[in-house]
N, C-alpha and C positions, 0 to 999 in steps of 0.2 A: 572730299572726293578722292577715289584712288589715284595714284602718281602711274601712270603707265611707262615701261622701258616699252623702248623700240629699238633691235639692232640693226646696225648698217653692216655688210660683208661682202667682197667679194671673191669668185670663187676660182681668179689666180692661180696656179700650185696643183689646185685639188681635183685635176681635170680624169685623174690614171686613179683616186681614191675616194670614189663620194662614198662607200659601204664605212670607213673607216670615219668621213668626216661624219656622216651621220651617227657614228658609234659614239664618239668623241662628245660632238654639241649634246646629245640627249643625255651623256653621264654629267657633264656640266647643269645641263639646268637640272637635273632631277637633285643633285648632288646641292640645289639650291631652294628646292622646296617646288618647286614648279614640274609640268608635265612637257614633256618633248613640244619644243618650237613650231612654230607654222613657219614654213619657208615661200617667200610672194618675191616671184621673180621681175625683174623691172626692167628686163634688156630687150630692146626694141624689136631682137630677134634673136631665134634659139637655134639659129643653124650658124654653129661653130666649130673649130677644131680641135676645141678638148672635150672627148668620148664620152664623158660623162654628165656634159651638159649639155650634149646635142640633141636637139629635137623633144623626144619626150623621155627621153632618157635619165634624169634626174627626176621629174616625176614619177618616171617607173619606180624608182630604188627610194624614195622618202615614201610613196604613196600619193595617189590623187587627194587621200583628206586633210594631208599636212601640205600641201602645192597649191599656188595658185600663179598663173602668171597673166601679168600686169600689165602689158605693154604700151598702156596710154602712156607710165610712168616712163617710157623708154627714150633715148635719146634717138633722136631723128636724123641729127649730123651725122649719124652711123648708116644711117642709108643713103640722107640724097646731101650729104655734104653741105658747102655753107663758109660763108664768115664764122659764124658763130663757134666756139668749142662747144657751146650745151645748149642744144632749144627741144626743151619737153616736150613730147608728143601733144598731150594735156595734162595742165597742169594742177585742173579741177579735182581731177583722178588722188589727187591725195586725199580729198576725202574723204575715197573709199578704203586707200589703205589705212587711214584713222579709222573707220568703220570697222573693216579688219578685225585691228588690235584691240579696240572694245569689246568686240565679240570673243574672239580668244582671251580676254583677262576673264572674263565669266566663267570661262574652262578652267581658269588657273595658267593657262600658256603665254606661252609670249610671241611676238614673232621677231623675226630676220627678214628682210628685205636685201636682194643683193643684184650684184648685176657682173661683168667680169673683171674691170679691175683690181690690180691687186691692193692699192692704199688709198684710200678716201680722199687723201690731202683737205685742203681749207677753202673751202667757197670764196668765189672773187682771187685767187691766186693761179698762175699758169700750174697746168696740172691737176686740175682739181676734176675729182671722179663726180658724174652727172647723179652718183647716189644720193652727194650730198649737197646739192642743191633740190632732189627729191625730200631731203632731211630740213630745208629752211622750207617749203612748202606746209609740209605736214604739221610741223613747229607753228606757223603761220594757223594752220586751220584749228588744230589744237588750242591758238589761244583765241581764237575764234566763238569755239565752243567752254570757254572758261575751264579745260581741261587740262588737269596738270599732265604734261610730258615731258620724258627725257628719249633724246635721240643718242647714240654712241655707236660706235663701230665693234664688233663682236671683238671679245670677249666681254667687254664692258669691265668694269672694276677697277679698283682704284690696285695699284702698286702695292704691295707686301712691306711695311716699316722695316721688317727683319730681313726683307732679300729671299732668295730662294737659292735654295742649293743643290748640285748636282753632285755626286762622285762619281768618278772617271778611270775606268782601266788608264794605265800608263798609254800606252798606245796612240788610244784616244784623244786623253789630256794633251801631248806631245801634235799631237795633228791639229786639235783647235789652235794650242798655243803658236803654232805655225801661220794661224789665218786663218782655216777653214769659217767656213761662215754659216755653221750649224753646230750644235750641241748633239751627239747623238746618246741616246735615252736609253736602258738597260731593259729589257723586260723583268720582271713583271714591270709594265706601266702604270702610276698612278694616274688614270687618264684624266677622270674630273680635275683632281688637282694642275697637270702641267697644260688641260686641253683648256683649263682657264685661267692661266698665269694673263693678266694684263700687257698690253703693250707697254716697252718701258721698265719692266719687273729688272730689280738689280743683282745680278746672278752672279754665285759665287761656284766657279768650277775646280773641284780640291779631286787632286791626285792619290788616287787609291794605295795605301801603304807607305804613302811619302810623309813628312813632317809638314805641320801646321803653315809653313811657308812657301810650301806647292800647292798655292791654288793664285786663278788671275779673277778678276770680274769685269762685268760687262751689262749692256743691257742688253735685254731678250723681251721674246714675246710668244706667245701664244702653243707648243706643239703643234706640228706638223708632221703628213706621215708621207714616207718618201720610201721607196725601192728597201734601202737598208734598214728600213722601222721608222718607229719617232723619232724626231727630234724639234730640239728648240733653234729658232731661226735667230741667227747674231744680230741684232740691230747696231747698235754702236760700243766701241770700247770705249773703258774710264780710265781715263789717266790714272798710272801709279799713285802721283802723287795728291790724286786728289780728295779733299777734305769730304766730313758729310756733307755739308752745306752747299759745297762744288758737284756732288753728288745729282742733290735734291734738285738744284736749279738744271744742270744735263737733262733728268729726266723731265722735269716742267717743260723744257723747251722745247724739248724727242717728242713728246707726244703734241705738241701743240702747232709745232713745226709740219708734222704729220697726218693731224685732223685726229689723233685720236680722243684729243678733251673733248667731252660731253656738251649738249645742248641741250638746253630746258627753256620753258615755260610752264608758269603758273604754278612754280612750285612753294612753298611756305620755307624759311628759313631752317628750320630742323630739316627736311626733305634737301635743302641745299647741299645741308654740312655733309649727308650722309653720301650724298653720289657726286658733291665736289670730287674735281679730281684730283690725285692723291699728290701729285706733283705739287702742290701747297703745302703740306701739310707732312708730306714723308721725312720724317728723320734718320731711314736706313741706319738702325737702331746696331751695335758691334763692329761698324767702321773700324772706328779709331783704336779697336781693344783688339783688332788682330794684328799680326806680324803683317810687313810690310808685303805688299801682293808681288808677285810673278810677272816682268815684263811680258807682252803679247804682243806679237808682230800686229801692227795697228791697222785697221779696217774700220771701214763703215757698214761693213756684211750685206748684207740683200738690200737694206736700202737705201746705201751710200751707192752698192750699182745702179740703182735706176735712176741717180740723182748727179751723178759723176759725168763732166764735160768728156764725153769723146771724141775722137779726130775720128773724123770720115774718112775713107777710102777716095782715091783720086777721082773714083768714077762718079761717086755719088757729090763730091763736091763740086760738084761740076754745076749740081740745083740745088745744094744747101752752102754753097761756101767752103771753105777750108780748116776755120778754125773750131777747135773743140766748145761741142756742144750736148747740152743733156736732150738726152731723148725726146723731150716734153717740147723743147724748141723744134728741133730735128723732124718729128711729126707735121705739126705746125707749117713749118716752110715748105715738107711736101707737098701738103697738101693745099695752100698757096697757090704752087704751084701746077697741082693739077687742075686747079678751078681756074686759077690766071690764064691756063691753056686750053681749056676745055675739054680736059680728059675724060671728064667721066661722060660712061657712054648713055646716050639718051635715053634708051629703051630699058635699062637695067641702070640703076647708079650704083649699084653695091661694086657694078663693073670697072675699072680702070683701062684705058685703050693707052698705051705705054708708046710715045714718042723717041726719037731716039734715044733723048739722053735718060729717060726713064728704062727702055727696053735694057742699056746699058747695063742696068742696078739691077732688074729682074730677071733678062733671059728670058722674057717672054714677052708676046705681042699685046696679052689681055693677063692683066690678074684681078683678085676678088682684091677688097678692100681691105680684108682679113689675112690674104695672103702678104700683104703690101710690106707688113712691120717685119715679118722673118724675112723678107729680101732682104730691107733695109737693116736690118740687123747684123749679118754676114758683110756690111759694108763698113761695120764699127769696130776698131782695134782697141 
């Protein structure tokens, strides 16, 4: 029986650029033998603040025959709150997104399933995106019907052995080497190629007209298109000194740390080796045969910030405490405390009624629950 992919995404980032993300995904799969994706939205609701996935406005621009949205798959603690961080609307519902994916492999297509977070992370760990506990459902039903599946988070694919390389005006090269916490990409762009670099991918950034010993690496992921064009998003630096083997294991842990390893059932062992993830098995092959790399002002790039303990603001510590804390806690405790208090308002829960020491944080008497995180945001140094 065929092996079906299924992607997990979500659409984070890509709120000012769906024309470009859809530009992007469909040179990837065509560029893999397959026809443009069906995109099956899973978010309990579509009135949000990034313009491109408001309403039906992401179905405008993909098309109604590539769109379907899903909302049984959608998380409910985003409307009427809760203990809980994830309680599925229905969880039966992933039968049908199995359904779905059957009927699109008939096409030759594949789909994506997304919702708005920006990283998956690991079921059962604080932080973890409600996609992919929709990802151990479907898994579940799959082996149900004795159907081979693999689940993964878009772009799917294993890491490059040889690394990926970029060349960099001086400029450029000089600003990442600084920190910046993006690679920016030259036109002409090779889009299929960097819009399906893997998360994790070992990136080699060499200074245009410099000698063999101007360049740093890093790990990266996926292109992304932003105001100034493409680019690649910094995920973690690699120590100077570090060996292949120091290499190989960073990335095992980056993507697994992350949620971006794959999930299967009922696959046969050949099927295994082929979509194991490469973190096993990657030897990031010309390591050790280049001159020694370029010190980089050291970062954890986009996803060391969403993950980095911050100190709250006087005001706001006022209902989370005072010591630094990651977002994912930080959330957490608010909303604690808005249920501990009875904040949210009866008639509407998307609504929050802001008490003083809440009004404090927001500057305002009522916000949406959507508004809640950029208040709380402006409250972290």
């Amino acid at each position: 029986m065929q092996t079906l992919t299924l992607f997990t995404w979500g659409h984070s980032g890509w709120g000012n650029a769906t024309g470009q993300l859809i530009q992007a995904v469909d040179a990837v799969e065509v560029s893999r033998g397959f026809a443009p994706p069906l995109f099956i939205d899973i978010r309990i609701s579509r009135s949000v603040r990034a313009p491109g996935f408001n309403g039906r406005a992401f179905e405008d621009a993909v098309g109604s025959s590539r769109y379907r949205w899903l909302p049984d798959l959608g998380n409910l603690v985003v409307q009427e709150g809760g203990d809980d961080a994830i309680r599925i609307k229905n969880p039966a519902a992933a039968e049908t997104l199995l359904d779905i994916a059957e009927g699109a492999a008939r096409d030759n297509r594949r789909v994506m399933y997304f919702c708005a977070c920006e990283f998956p992370g690991v079921e059962g760990r604080d932080g973890c995106c409600h996609r992919t506990t929709v990802a151990g459902l479907v898994l579940e039903a799959a082996r149900r019907r004795n159907r081979p599946l693999r689940v993964v988070e878009w772009p799917g694919g294993e890491p490059p052995s040889n690394g990926f390389e970029v060349e960099l005006a001086e400029p450029a090269f000089e600003k990442v080497r600084r920190g910046a916490v993006s690679i920016p990409l030259e036109e002409p762009v090779r889009l299929a190629e960097v819009a399906g670099l893997p998360w994790g991918t070992v990136t080699f950034a060499q200074c245009r007209g410099k000698g063999p010993e101007w360049y740093f690496r890093l790990l990266a992921g996926p292109a992304r298109y932003a105001k100034a064009g493409w680019q690649l998003p910094v995920c973690e630096d690699i120590d100077i000194e570090a060996s292949s083997e120091e290499i190989r294991d960073q990335v095992r842990e980056f993507r697994e740390e992350w949620g971006f390893a794959s999930r299967q059932v009922g696959l046969d062992e050949t099927a295994r080796a082929e979509g194991s993830d490469a973190q096993a098995r990657t030897e990031v092959n010309g390591i050790d045969s280049r001159p020694k790399a370029m010190k980089r002002r050291m970062t954890r790039g986009s996803m060391g910030d969403f993950m980095k303990p911050l100190p709250p603001s006087p005001t706001l510590a006022v209902i989370v405490g005072s010591e630094p804390q990651v977002r994912t806690e930080l959330t957490s405790k608010i909303w604690n405390y808005i249920i501990e208090h009875g904040l949210q308002d009866k008639a509407n829960k998307r609504l929050i009624n802001c008490d003083d020491k809440l009004r404090a944080v927001t500057g305002k008497d009522k916000v949406s629950m959507f508004e809640l995180t950029g208040f709380v945001s402006e409250h972290l140094s």
